[in-house]
ZAMARGU-4260 file (C-alpha; in steps of 0.2 Angstrom, whole numbers, plus 5000, padded with zeros to 4 digits):
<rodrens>
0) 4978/4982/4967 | 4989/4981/4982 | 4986/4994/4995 | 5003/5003/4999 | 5000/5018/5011
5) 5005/5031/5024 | 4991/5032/5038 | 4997/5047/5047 | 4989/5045/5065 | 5001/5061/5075
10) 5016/5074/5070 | 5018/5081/5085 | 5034/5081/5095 | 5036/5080/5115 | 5020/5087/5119
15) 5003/5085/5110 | 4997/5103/5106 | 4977/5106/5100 | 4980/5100/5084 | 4994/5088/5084
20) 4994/5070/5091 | 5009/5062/5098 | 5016/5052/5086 | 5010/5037/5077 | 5009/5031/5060
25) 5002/5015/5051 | 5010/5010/5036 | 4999/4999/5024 | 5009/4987/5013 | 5001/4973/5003
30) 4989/4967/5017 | 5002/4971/5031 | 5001/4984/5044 | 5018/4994/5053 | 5015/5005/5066
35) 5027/5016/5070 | 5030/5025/5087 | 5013/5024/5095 | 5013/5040/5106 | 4997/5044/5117
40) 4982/5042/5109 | 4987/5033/5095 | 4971/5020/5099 | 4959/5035/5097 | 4968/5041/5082
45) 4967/5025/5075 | 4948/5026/5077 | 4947/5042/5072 | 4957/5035/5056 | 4947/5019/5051
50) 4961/5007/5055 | 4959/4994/5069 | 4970/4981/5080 | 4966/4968/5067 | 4976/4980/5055
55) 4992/4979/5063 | 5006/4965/5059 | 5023/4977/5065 | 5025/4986/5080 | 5040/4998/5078
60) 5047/5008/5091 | 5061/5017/5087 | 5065/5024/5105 | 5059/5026/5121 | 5054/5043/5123
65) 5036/5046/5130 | 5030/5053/5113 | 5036/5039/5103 | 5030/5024/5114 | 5017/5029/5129
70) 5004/5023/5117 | 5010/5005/5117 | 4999/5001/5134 | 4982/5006/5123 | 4988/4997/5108
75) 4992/4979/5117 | 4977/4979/5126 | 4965/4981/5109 | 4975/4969/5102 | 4969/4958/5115
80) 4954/4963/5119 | 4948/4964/5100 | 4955/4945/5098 | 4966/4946/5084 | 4975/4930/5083
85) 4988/4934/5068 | 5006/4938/5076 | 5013/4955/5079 | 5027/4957/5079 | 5037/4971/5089
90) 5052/4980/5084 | 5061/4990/5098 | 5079/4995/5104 | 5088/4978/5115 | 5096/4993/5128
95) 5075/4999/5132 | 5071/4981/5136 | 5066/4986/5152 | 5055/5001/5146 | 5047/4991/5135
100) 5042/4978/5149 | 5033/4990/5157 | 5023/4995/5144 | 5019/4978/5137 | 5013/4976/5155
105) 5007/4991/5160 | 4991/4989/5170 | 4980/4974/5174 | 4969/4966/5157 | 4967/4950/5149
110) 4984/4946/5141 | 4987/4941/5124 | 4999/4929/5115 | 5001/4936/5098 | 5013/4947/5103
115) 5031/4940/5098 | 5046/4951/5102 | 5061/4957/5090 | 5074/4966/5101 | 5084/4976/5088
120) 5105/4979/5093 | 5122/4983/5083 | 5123/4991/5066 | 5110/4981/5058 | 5097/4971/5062
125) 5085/4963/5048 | 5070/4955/5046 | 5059/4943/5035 | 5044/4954/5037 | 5032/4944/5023
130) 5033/4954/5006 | 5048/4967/5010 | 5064/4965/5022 | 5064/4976/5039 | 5080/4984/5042
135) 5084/4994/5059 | 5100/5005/5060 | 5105/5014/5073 | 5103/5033/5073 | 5111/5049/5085
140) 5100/5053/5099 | 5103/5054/5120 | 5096/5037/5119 | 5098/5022/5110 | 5087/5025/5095
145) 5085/5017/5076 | 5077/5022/5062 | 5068/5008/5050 | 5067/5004/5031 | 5057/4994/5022
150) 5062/4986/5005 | 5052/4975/4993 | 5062/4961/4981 | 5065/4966/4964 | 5055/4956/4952
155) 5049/4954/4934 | 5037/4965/4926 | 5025/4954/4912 | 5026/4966/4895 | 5009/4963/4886
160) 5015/4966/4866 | 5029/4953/4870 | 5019/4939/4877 | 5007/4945/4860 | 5023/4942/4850
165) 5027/4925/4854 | 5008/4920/4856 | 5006/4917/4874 | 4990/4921/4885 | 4977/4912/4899
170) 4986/4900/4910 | 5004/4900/4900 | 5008/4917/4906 | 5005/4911/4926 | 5015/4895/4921
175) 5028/4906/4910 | 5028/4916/4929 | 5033/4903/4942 | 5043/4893/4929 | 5051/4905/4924
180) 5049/4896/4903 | 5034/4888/4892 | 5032/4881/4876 | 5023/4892/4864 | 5010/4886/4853
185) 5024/4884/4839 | 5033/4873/4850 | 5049/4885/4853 | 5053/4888/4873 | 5048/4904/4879
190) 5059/4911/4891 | 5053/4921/4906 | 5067/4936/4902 | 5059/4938/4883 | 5042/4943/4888
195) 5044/4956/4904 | 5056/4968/4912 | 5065/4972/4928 | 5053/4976/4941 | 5060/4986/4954
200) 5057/4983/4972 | 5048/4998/4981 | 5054/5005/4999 | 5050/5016/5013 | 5061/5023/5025
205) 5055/5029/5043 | 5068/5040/5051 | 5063/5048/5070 | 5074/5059/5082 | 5091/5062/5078
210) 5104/5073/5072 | 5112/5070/5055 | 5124/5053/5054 | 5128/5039/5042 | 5111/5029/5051
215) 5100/5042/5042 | 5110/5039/5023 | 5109/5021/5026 | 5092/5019/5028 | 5084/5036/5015
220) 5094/5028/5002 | 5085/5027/4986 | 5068/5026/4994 | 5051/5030/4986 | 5045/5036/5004
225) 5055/5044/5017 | 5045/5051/5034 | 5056/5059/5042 | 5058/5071/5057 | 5060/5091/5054
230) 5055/5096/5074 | 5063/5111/5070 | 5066/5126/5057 | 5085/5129/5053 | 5085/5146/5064
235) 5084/5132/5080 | 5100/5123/5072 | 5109/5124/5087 | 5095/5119/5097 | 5092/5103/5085
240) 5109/5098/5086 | 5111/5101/5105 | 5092/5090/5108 | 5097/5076/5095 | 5085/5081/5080
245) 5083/5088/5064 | 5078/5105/5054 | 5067/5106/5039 | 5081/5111/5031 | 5091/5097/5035
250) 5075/5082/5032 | 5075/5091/5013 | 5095/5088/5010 | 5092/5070/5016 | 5081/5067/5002
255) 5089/5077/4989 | 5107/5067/4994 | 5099/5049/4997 | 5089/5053/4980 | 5073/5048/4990
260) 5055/5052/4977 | 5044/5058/4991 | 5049/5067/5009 | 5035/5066/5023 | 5040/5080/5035
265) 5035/5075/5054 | 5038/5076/5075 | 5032/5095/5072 | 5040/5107/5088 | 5024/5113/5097
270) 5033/5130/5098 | 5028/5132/5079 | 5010/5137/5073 | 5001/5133/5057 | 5008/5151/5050
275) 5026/5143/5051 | 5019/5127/5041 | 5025/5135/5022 | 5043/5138/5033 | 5044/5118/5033
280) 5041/5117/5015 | 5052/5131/5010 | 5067/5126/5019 | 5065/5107/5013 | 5063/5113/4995
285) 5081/5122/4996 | 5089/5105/4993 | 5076/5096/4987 | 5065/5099/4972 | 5054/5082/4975
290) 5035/5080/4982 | 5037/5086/5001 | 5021/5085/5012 | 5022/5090/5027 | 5013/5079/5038
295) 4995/5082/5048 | 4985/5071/5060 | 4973/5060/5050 | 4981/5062/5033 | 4986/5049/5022
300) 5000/5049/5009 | 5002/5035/4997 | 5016/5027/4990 | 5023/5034/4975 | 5019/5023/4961
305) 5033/5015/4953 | 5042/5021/4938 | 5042/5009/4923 | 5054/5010/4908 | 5040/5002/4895
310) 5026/5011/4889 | 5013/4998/4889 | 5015/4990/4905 | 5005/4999/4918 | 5012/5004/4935
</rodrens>
């Protein structure tokens, strides 16, 4: 079964606290690896985490804020220094070029050439990222920043009492599969539409600093997993608005709107402590009567499973 995971490596926001990492998180999706907003320390958290530099195919940086990108350094140099030869490939906003130069080359190591760069600009920037589609779009912060959304093809769901029906099984259903007909044992043509369903395609949305904006909409639309930013409660409203970010509050209106399955709460205020965390889930569930987790270091959240119409089809 494919693996489709949150790995949740910091919550934290500008400043790590004692037991909040600055940001990063590696989402796992059918053998790929995304890794959001590496802040400091992401390369011990990863140890910490059981993931590795050989697990890593994205690089996504939504902005050059210190606690969304000082971990870049640590993370380019185990990429080379543990030898992985597949390409990363590195998301980040075209205005931080020049940030994002000196981090790439930070200090002095044996270099590696794996590294490709994607320079995101403009409304919306897309990608082929091997079994979904990488969108960036830009959100409202002091500095140029974009949020990032994953999306899987829709497919075709193979339903086991109609193939039974019209006597096909072993190799035909792989042949029925990529060709999209057969012939049955009786000799009539099978069509692919007769024995499956509309798969769905799954997606993920991963939305960092900002205030509310039509960026945010765009990319929580309809998503199974939304990890978003909640730095502050709705008593620092002004204080969110005034700084670029968002309240608890307002992360759980975004999901109840955009009709997202499961809200990730993250990029955690240090001014709040672990007696605050039900305040989080509270103001999220005002809007939003979903799942909501709201995000530690170390944790990992999986992918809702999808929601089939047929009853005999497993998920």
């Amino acid at each position: 079964m494919s693996l489709r995971e949150l790995v949740v490596l910091g919550t934290s926001s500008a400043v790590p606290t004692r037991h909040r990492n600055h940001n990063g998180y590696l989402l796992r999706w059918d053998g790929q690896g995304f890794l959001f907003d590496p802040g400091e320390g992401t390369q011990r958290q990863m140890l910490q985490a059981g993931v590795g530099a050989h697990d890593i195919t994205w690089i996504c940086v939504t902005h050059f804020h210190g606690d969304h990108c000082l971990g870049v350094p640590g993370i380019v140099q185990r990429i080379a220094r543990d030898g992985v030869t597949h390409q990363v490939r590195a998301a980040y906003p075209a205005a931080g070029e020049v940030y994002w130069r000196r981090l790439r080359h930070a200090s002095a190591f044996a270099d590696t050439s794996v590294i490709a760069e994607c320079p995101v600009s403009g409304p919306v920037t897309a990608f082929d990222a091997g079994p979904v589609t990488l969108t960036a779009r830009p959100l409202s912060h002091p500095v140029e920043s974009y949020g990032y959304r994953l999306d899987e093809p829709d497919g075709r769901r193979m339903v086991p009492s109609l193939l039974a029906e019209r006597g096909i099984g072993g190799p035909s259903v792989g042949e029925l599969q990529r060709a999209g007909r057969v012939t049955a044992p009786d000799g009539t043509t099978v069509l692919l539409e007769e024995c499956s369903e509309p798969r769905p395609g799954q997606s993920a949305a991963f939305i960092m600093d900002t205030r509310l904006c039509e960026g945010v909409f765009a990319l929580a639309a309809g998503v199974d997993l939304l990890v978003i930013e909640s730095t502050f409660l709705s008593g620092e409203s002004a204080l969110a608005s005034q700084y670029g970010h968002l309240t608890a509050d307002q992360a759980g209106r975004v999901a109840a709107e955009s009709g997202a399955r499961r809200l990730v709460l993250t990029h955690v205020s240090e001014r709040y402590d672990a007696d605050d965390e039900p305040r989080f889930l509270e103001e999220a569930h005002r809007s939003f009567d979903g799942e909501v987790v709201l995000a530690h270091d170390l944790m990992r959240v999986a992918v809702p499973r999808r929601v089939t119409g047929s009853p005999d089809v497993p998920v």
